[in-house]
Backbone as JSON, one array per atom type, in Angstrom:
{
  "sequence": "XXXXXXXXXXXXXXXXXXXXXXXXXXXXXXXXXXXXXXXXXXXXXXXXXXXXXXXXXXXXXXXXXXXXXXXXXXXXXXXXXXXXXXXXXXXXXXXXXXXXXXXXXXXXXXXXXXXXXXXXXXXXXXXXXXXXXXXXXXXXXXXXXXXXXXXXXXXXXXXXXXXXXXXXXXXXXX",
  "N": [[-68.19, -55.1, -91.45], [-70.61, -54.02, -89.71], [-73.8, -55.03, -88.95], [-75.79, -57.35, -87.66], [-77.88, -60.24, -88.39], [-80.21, -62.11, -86.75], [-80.97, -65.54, -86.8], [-83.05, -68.19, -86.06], [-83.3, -71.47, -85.9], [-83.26, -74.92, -87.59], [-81.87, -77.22, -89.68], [-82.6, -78.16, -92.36], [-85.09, -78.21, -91.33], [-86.06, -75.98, -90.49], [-88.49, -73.41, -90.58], [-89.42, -70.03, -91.38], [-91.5, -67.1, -91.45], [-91.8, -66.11, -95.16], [-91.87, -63.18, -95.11], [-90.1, -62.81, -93.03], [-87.95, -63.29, -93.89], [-87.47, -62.84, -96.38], [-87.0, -59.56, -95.39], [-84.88, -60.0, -93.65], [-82.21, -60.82, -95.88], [-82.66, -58.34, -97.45], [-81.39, -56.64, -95.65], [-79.16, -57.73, -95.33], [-78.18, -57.88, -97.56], [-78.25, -55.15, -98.41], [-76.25, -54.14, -96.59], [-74.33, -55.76, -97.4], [-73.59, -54.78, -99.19], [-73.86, -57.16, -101.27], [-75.27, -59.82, -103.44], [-78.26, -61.52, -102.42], [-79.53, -64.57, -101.69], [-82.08, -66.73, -100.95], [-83.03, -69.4, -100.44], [-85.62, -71.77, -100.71], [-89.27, -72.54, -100.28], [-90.19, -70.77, -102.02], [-87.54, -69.22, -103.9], [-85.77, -66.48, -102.77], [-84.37, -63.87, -104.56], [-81.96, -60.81, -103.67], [-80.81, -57.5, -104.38], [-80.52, -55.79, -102.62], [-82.01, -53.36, -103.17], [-83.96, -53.9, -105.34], [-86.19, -57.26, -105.75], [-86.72, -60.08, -106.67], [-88.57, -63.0, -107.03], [-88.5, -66.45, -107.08], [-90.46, -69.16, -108.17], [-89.66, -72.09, -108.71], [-89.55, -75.71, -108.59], [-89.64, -78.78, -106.9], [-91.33, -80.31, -103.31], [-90.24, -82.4, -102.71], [-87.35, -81.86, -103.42], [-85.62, -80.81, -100.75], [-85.36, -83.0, -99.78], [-82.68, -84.16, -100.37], [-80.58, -83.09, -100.41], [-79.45, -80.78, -102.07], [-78.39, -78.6, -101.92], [-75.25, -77.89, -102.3], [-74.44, -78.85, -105.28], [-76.93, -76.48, -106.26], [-75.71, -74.35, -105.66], [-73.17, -74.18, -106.87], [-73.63, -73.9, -109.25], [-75.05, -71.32, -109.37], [-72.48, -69.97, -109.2], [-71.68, -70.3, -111.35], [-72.91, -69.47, -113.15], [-73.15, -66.77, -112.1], [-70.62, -66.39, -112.88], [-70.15, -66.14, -115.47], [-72.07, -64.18, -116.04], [-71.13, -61.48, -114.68], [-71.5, -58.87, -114.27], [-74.58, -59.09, -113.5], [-75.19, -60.2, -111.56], [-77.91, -60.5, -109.98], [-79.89, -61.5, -111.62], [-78.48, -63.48, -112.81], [-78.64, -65.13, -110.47], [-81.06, -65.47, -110.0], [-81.54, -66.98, -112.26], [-80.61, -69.1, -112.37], [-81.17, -70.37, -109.77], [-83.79, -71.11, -110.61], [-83.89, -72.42, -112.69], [-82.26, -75.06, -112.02], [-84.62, -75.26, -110.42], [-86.51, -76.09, -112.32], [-85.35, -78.12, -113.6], [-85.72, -79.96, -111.33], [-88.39, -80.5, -111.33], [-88.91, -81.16, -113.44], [-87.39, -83.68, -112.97], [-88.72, -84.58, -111.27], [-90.81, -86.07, -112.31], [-90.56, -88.51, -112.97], [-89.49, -89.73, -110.92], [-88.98, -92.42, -108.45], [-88.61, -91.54, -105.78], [-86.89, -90.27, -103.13], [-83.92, -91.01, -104.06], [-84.39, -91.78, -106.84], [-84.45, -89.38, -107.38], [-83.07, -87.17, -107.3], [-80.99, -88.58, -108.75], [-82.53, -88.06, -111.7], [-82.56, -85.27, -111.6], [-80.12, -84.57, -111.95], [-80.13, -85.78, -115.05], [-81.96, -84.31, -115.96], [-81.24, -81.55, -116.0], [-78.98, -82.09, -117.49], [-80.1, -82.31, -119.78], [-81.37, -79.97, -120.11], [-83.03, -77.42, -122.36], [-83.56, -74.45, -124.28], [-86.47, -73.88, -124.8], [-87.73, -75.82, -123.53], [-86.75, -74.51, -120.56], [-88.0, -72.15, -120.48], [-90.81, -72.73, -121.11], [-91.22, -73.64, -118.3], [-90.51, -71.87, -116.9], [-91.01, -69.6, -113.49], [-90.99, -66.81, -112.39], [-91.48, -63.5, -110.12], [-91.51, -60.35, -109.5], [-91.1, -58.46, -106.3], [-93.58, -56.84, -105.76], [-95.32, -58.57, -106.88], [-95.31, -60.78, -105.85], [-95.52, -59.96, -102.93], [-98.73, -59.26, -103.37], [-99.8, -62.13, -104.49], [-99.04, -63.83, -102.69], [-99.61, -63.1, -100.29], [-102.29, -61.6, -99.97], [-103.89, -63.56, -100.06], [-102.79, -65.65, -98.52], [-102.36, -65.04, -95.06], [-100.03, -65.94, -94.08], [-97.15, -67.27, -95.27], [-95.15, -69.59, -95.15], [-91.97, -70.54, -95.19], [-89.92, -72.82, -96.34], [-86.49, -72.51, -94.96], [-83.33, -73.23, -96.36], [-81.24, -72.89, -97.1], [-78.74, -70.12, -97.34], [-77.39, -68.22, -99.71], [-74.89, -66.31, -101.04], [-73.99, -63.58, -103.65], [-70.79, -61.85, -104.16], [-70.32, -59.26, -105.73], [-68.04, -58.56, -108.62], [-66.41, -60.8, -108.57], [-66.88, -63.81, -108.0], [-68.09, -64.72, -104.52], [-69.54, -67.45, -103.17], [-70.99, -68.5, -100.93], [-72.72, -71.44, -98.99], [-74.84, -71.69, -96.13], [-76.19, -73.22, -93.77], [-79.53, -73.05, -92.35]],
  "CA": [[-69.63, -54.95, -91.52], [-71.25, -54.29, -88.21], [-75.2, -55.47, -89.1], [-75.88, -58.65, -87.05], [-79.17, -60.87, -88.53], [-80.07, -62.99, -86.25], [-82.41, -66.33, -87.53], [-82.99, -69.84, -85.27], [-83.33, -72.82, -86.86], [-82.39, -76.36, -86.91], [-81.41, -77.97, -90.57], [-84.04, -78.18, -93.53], [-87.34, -78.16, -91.21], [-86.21, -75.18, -89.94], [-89.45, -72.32, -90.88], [-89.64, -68.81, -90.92], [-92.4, -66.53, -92.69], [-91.45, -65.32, -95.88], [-91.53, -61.82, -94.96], [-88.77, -62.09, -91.78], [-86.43, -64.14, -94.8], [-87.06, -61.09, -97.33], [-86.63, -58.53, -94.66], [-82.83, -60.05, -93.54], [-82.1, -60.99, -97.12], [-82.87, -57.06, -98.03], [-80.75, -56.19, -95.12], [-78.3, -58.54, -95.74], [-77.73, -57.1, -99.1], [-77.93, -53.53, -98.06], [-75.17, -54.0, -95.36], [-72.56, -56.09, -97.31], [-73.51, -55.08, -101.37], [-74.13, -58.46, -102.56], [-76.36, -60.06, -103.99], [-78.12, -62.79, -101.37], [-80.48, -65.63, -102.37], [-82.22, -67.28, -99.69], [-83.91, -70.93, -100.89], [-86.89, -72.16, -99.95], [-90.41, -73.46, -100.87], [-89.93, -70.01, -102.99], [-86.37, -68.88, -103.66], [-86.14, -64.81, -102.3], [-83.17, -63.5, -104.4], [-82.23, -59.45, -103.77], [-79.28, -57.11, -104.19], [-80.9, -54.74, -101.27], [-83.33, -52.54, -103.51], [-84.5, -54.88, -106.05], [-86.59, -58.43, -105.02], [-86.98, -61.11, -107.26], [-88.99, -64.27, -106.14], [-88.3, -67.72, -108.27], [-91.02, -70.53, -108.11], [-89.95, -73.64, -109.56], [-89.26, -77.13, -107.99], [-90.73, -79.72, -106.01], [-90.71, -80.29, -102.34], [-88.73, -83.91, -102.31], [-85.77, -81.44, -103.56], [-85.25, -80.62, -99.57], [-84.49, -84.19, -99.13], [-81.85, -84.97, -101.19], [-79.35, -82.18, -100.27], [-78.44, -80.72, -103.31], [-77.58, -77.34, -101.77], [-73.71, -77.33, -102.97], [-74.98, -78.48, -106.0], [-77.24, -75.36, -107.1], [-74.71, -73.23, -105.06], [-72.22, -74.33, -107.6], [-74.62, -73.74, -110.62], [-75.5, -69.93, -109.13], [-71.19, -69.44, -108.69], [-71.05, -70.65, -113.12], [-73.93, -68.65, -113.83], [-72.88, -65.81, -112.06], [-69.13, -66.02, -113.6], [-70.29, -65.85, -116.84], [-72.82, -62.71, -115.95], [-70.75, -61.11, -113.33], [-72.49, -57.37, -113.5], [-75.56, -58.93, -113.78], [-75.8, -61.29, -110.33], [-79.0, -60.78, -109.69], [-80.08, -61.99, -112.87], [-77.78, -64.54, -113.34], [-78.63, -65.78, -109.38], [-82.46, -65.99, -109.96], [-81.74, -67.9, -113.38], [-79.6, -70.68, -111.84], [-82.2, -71.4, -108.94], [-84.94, -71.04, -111.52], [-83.25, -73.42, -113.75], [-82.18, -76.13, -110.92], [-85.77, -75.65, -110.12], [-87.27, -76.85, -113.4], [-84.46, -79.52, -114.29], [-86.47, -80.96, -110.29], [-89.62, -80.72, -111.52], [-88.89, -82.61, -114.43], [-86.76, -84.99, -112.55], [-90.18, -85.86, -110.42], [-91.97, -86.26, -113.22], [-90.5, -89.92, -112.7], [-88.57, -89.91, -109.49], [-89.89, -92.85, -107.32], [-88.12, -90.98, -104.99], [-85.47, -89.06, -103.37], [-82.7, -91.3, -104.83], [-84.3, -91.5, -108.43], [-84.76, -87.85, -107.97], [-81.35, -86.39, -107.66], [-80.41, -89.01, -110.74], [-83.47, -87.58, -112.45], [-82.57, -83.92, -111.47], [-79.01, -84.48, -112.6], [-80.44, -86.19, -116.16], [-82.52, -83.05, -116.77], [-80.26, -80.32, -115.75], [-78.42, -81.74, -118.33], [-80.35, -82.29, -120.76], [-82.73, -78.88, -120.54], [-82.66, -76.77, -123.49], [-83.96, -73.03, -124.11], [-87.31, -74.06, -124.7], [-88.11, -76.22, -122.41], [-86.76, -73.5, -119.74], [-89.15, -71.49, -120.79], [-92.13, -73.06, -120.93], [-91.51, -74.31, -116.78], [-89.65, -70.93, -115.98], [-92.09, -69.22, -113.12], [-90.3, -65.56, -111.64], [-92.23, -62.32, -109.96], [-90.69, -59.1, -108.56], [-91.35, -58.26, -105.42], [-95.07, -56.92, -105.68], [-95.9, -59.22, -107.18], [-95.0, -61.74, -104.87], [-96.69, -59.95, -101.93], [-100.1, -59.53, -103.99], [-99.95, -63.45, -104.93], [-99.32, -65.04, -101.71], [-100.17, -62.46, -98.68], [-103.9, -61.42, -100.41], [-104.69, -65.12, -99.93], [-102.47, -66.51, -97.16], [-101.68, -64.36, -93.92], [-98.41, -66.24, -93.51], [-96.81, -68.05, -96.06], [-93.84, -70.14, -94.75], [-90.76, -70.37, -96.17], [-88.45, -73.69, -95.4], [-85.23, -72.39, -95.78], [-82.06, -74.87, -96.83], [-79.45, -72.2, -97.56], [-78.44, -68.54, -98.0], [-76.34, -68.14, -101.1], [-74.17, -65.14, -101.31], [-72.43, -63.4, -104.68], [-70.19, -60.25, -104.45], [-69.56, -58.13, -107.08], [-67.75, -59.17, -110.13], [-65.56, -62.21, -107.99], [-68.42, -63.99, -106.93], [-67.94, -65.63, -103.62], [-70.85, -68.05, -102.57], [-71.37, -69.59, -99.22], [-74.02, -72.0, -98.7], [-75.01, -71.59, -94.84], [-77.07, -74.26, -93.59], [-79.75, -72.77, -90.9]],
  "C": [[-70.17, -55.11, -90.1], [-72.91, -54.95, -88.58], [-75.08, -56.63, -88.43], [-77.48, -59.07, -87.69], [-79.02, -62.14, -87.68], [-81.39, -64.11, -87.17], [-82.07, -67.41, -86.77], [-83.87, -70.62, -85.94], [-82.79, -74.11, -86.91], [-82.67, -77.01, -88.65], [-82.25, -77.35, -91.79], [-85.46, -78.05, -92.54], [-87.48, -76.89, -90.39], [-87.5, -73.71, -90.85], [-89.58, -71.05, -90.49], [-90.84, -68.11, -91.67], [-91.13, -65.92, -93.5], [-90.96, -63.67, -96.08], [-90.57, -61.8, -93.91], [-87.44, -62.56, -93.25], [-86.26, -63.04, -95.25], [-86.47, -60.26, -96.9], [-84.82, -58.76, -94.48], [-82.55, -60.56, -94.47], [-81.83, -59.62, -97.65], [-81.76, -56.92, -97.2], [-78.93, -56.87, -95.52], [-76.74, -58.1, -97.16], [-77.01, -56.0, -99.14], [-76.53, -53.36, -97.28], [-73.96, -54.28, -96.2], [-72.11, -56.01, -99.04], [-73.38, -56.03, -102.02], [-75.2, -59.11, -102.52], [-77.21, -61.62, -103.14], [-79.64, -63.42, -101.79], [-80.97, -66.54, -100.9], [-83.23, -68.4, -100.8], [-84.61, -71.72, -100.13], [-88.21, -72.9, -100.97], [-90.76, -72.32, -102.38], [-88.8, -69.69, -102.83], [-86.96, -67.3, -103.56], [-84.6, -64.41, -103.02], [-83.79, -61.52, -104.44], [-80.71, -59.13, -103.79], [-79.9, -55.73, -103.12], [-82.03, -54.08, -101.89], [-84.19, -53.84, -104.57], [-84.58, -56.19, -105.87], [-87.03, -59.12, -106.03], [-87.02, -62.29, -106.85], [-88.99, -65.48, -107.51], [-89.23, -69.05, -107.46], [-90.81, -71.72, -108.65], [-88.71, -74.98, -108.25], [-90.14, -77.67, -107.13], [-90.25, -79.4, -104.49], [-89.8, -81.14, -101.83], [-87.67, -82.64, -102.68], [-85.34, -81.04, -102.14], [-84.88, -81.97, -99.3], [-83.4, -84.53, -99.74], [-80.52, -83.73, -101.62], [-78.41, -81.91, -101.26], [-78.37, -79.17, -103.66], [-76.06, -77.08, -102.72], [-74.25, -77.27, -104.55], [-75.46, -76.85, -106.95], [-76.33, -73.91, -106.72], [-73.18, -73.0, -106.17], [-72.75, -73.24, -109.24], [-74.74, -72.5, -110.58], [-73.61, -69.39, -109.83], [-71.05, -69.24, -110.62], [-72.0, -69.24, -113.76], [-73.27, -66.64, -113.79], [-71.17, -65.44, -112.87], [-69.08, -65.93, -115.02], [-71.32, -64.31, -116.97], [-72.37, -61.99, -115.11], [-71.65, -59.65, -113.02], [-73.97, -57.76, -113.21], [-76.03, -60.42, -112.74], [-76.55, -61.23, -109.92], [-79.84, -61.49, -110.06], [-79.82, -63.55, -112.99], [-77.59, -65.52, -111.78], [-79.98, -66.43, -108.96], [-82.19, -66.83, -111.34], [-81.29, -69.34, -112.86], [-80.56, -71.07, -111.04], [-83.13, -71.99, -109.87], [-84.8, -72.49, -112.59], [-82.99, -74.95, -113.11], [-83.31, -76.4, -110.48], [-86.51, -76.77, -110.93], [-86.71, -78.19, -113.86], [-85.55, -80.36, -112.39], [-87.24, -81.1, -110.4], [-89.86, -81.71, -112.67], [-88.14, -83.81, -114.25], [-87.67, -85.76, -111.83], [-90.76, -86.22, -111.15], [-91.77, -88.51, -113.02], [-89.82, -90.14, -112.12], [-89.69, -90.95, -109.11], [-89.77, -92.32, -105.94], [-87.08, -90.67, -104.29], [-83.89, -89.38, -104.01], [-82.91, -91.27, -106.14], [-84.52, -90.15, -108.91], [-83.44, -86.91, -108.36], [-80.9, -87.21, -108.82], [-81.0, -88.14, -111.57], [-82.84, -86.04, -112.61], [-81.48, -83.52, -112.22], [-79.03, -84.53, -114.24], [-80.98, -84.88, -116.4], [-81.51, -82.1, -116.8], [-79.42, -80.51, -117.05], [-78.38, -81.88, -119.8], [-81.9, -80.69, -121.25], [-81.97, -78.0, -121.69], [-83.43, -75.61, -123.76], [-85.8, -72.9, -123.92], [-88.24, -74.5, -123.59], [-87.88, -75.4, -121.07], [-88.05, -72.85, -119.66], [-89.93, -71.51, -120.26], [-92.32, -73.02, -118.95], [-91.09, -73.0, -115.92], [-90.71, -69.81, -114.68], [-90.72, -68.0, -111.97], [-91.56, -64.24, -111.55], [-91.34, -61.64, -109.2], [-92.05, -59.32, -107.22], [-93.18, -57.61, -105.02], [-96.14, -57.58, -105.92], [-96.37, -60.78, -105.98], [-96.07, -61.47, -103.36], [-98.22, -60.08, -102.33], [-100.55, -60.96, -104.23], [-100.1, -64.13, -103.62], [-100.07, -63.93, -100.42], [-101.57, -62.19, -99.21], [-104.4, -63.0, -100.26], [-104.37, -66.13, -99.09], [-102.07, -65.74, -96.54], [-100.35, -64.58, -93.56], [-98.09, -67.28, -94.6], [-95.31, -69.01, -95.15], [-92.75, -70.58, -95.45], [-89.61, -71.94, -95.49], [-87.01, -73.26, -96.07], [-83.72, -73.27, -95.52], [-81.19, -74.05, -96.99], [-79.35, -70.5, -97.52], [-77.08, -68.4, -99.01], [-76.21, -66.8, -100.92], [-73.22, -64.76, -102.55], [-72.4, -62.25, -104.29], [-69.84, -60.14, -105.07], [-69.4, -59.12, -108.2], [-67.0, -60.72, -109.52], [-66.49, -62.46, -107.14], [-67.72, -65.05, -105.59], [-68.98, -65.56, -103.15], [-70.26, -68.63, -101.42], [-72.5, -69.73, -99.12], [-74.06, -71.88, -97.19], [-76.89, -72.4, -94.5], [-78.09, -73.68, -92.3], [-80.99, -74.2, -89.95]]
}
């Protein structure tokens, strides 16, 4: 694969706008045919033409480094949906999202949150998904945040990668 993306950054407080993530995310995709998830204050997943944005979680979940974690959770998801990693790469964030939102619900903080996050995750159930589950395609996404903020910022914690039917993830820390 010749494509080079370049992105500078330094850990979790590293910030980019939303639209440079999407853009090498799309490219990303386009160049190496898989399906690439970038995580942030919104997750950006795409398989190059098609953009699906996932809202759910808090912001304590950046402290409490639980990248491998949902990187693991994307790898199960996707090995049980393999044609359908796009799908099955926005459900897993989406899902890790909501089990953190209901782990703040009584986190005092970032150590009772990852317990908490862990307790939900494994106790969520179809319903409760549901109700907390918050996903928009790609027009949507620009119409929601750019019509009302000029720059949205994106902290991003990881780029998740699946290919094909043998998913191989790599979390990449920028």
């Amino acid at each position: 694969m010749d494509t080079k993306i370049n992105f500078e950054g330094k850990g979790a407080d590293s910030l980019h706008e939303s639209v440079d993530a999407l853009e090498a995310a799309k490219s990303l995709a386009q160049a190496s045919g898989a399906v690439v998830a970038v995580s942030g204050a919104m997750d950006i997943v795409t398989d190059g033409n098609q953009v699906i944005g996932a809202h759910n979680g808090v912001p304590m979940m950046q402290k409490i480094t639980s990248g491998c974690s949902v990187t693991a959770l994307i790898a199960a998801f996707v090995a049980v949906e393999p044609t359908h990693a796009l799908e099955a790469a926005v459900s897993a964030l989406s899902i890790f999202g909501v089990a953190g939102e209901l782990g703040m619900e009584s986190a005092k903080g970032p150590a009772s949150l990852r317990v908490n996050l862990i307790d939900s995750l494994c106790g969520l159930d179809e319903g409760t998904v549901l109700k907390f589950f918050h996903y928009f395609e790609a027009e949507e996404f620009y119409s929601r945040y750019y019509s009302q903020t000029p720059k949205l910022l994106v902290n991003l914690h990881y780029v998740i990668i699946v290919h094909g039917s043998n998913p191989f993830i790599c979390g990449l820390m920028f």
